[in-house]
C-alpha positions, 0 to 999 in steps of 0.5 A: 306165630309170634316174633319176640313174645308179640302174637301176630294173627296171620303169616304176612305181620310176623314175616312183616314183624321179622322184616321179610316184608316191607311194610306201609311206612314209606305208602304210609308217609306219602299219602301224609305228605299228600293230605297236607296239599288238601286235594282228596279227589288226588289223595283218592288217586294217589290211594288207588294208584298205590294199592295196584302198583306198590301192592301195599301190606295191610290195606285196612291200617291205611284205609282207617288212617286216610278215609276222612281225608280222602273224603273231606270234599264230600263232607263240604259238598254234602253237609247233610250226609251221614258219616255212612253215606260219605264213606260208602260214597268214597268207597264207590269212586274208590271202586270206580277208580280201581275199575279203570285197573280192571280191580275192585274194592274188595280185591283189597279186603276194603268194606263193602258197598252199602247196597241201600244206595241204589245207584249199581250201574250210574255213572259217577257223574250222575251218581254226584248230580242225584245227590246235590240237594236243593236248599229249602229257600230255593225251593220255596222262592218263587212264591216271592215273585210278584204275580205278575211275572 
């Protein structure tokens, strides 16, 4: 279909393009605001919290836009961790969060888990303390311990 010579690919962005529809931008404007406070374990919720209550318009548009903020405490925590392997981290608290509403990621069309990350079942605690890593220092500091302690 198309509203004034734009072609849109699905019913819901035409009726959104004709103004049947409310569209993210008011979503779209408080998880910016939210993003300002640099608190991502909040922007997580706060995602959350909007997918299952307001029933936002194109989840992906948002997704793409707050991913990186939404995952900025785990790029600090977890340094060496590939951008996958972040984003399939914050998909599965993303899902975890959801859980607690009886949802899931996929309900709302977000990318699925990487399932070469085996942890289907662990809590997330554990999730989290599996994948701190020790620096190679400490690992290698107690051969400097004098020989007789």
């Amino acid at each position: 279909m198309n509203v004034e010579g734009i072609q849109y690919r699905s019913f819901k962005r035409t009726a959104e393009a004709l103004g049947l529809l409310e569209n993210n931008k008011s979503i779209k404007e408080c998880l910016e605001e939210a993003t300002l406070i640099k608190m991502a374990t909040a922007l997580r919720k706060l995602f959350v919290f909007l997918q299952v209550f307001c029933h936002t318009s194109n989840v992906d548009d948002l997704w793409q836009e707050f991913k990186i903020a939404m995952a900025e405490d785990y790029r600090k925590s977890f340094p060496s961790f590939m951008d996958a392997r972040i984003e399939d981290k914050l998909l599965r608290e993303l899902n975890d969060l959801l859980g607690e509403h009886h949802k899931k990621i996929s309900d709302y069309g977000l990318p699925e888990l990487n399932k070469n990350y085996n942890t289907k079942g662990m809590c997330s605690l554990f999730r989290d303390e599996q994948e701190i890593r020790t620096p190679e220092f400490d690992l290698s500091s107690k051969f400097l311990l004098n020989k007789e302690k």
